[in-house]
C-alpha positions as CSV (number, residue, x, y, z in Angstrom):
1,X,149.4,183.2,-139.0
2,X,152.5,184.3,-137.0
3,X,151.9,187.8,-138.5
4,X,148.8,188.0,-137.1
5,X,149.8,187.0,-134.0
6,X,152.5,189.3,-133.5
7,X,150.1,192.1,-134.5
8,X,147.3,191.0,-131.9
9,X,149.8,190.8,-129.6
10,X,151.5,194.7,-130.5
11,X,148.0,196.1,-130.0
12,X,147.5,194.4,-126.9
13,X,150.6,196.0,-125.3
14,X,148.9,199.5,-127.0
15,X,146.3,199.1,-125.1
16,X,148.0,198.7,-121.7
17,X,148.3,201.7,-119.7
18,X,152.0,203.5,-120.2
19,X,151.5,204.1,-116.4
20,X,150.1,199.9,-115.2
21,X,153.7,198.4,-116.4
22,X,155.8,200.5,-113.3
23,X,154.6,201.3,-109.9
24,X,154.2,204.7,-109.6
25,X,156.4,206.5,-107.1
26,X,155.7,209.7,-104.7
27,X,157.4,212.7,-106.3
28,X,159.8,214.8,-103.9
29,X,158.3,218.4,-103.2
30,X,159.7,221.3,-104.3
31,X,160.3,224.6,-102.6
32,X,157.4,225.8,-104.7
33,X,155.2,222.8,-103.5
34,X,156.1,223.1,-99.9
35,X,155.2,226.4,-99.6
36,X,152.2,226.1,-101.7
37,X,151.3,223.2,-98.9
38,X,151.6,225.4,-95.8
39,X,150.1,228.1,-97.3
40,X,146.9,225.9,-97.9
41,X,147.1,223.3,-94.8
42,X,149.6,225.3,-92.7
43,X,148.6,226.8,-89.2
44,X,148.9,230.2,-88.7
45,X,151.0,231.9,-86.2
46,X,152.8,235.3,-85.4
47,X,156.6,235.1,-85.0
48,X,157.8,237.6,-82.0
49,X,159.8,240.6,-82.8
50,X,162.0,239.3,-80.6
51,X,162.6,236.1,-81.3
52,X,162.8,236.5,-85.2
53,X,166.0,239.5,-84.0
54,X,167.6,236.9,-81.7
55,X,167.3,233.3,-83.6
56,X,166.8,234.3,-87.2
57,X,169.0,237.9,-87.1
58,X,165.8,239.1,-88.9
59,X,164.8,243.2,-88.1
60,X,163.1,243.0,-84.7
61,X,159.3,243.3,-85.8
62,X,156.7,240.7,-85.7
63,X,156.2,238.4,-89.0
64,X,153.2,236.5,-89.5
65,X,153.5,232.8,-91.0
66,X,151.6,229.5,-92.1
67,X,153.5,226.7,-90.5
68,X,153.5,222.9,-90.9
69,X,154.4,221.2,-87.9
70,X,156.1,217.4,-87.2
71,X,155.7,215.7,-84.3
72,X,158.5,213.9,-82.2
73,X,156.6,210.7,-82.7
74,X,156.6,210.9,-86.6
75,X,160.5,211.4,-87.3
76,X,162.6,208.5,-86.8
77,X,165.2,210.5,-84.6
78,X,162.4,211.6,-82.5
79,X,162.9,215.5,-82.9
80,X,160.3,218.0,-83.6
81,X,160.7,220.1,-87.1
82,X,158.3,223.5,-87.9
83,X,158.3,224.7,-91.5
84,X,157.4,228.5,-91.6
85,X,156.7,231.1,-94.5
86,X,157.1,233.9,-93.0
87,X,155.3,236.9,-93.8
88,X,156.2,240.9,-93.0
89,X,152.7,242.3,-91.7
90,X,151.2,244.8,-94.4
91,X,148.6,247.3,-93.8
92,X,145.2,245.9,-93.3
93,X,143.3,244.3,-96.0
94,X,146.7,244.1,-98.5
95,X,147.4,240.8,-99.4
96,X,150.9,239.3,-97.2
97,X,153.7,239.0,-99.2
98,X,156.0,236.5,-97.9
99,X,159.4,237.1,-97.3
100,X,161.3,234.1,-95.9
101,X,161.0,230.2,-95.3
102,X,162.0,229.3,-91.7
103,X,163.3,225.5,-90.6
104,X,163.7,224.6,-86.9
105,X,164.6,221.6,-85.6
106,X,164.1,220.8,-81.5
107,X,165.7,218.1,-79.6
108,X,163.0,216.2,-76.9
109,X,164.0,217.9,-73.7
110,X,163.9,221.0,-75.4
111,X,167.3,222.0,-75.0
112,X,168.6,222.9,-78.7
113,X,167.0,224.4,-80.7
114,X,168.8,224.7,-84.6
115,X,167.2,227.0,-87.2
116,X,167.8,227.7,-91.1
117,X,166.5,230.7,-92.7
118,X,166.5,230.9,-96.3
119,X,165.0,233.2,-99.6
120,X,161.9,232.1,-101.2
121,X,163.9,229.9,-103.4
122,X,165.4,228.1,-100.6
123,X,168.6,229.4,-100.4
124,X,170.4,228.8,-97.0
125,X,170.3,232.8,-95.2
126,X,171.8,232.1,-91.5
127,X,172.0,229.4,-89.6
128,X,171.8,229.6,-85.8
129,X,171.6,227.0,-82.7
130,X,169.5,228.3,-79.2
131,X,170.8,226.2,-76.3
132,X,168.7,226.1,-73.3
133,X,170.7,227.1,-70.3
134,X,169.5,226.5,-66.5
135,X,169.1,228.7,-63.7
136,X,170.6,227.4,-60.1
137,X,167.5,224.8,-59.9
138,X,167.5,223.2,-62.7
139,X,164.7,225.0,-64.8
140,X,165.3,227.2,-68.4
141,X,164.4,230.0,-67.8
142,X,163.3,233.4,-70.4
143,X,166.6,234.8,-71.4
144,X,168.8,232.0,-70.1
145,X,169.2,231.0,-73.8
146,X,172.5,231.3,-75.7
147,X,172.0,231.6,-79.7
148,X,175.0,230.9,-81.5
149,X,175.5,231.5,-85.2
150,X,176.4,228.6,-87.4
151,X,178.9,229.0,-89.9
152,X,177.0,228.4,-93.3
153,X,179.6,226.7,-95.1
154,X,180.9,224.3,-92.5
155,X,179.9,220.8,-93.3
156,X,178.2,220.3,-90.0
157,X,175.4,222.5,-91.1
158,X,175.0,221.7,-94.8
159,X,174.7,218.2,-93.0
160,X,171.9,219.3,-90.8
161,X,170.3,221.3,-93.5
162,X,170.1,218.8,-96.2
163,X,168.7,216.2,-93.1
164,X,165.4,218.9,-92.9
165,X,165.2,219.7,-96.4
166,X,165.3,215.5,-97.2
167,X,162.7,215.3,-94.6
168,X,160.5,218.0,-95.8
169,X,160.5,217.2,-99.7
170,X,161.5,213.6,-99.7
171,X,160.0,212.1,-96.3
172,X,163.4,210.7,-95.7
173,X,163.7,209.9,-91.6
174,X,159.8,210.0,-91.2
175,X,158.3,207.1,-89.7
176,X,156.3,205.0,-92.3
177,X,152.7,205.6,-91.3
178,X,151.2,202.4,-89.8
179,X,148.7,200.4,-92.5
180,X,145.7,198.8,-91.3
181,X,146.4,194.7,-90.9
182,X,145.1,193.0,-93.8
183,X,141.7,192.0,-94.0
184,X,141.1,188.1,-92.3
185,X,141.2,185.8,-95.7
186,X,137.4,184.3,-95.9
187,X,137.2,180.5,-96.7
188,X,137.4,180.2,-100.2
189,X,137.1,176.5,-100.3
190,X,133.8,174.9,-98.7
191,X,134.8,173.0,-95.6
192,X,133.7,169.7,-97.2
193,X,136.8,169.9,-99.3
């Protein structure tokens, strides 16, 4: 009798899901994934000549990307965060080949701005920080920026990098999105009782 019972009882925990004893868990992203989730949901964009020469120290022509964007309101420290691939512009109807993954990261009164540019594989490029400057009545102005370059082994910025690469692949400092309240509990009991 007890043999039987431990056998009914074996089979019965065969026949439970490997996956219904633990909770499952979100996976981190990867670089691979990340990309793979601009590329598909990202918007697109043209990055300035300009402005990928001065911020990024990339060769002053335009680059094309797919970004994903965060808002101020959905990181816990209230700054907004772009993830780029960038793209070098090919001749028309040749697939882009991308190039580069660009971070920024943008304080709320848009006065710093840091950026990370890495390889395909995530690898940390150049670092750099754009700081707003004023003219004599209070307003930033085009060219009134100062880019400095970060040094990439300081701790400061492997700090700050890790901070947007845990909030890109591991959510880490988002806020948790709002459930909906549960629904009201019905009377389960008849109100005679």
């Amino acid at each position: 009798m007890k043999i039987a019972a431990c056998l009914a009882l074996g089979l019965a925990c065969l026949s439970i899901p490997a996956d219904a004893a633990a909770p499952k868990t979100k996976k981190p992203l990867t670089v691979d994934g990340l990309v793979k989730k601009a590329v598909k949901n990202g918007d697109d964009s043209k990055l300035p000549a300009v402005i990928a020469a001065r911020t990024l120290g990339l060769a002053k022509k335009d680059y094309v990307s797919k970004a994903l964007e965060a808002q101020p309101e959905e990181a816990q420290d209230g700054l907004h965060r772009l993830f780029s691939v960038l793209y070098e512009e090919v001749e028309r109807g040749q697939p882009p080949v991308p190039v580069y993954l660009a971070w920024a990261v943008q304080d709320k009164e848009l006065r710093e701005l840091s950026s990370y540019l890495t390889d395909l594989d995530g690898k940390l490029k150049k670092a750099t920080r754009l700081e707003a400057r004023t003219d004599g009545e209070g307003d930033a102005g085009k060219g009134l920026g100062v880019v400095t370059n970060l040094e990439l082994g300081s701790d400061e910025v492997k700090k700050a990098f890790k901070k947007e690469l845990d909030f890109w692949f591991r959510g880490s400092g988002r806020k948790k999105k709002a459930t909906s309240p549960p629904p009201k509990a019905t009377q389960a009991v008849p109100s005679r009782w």
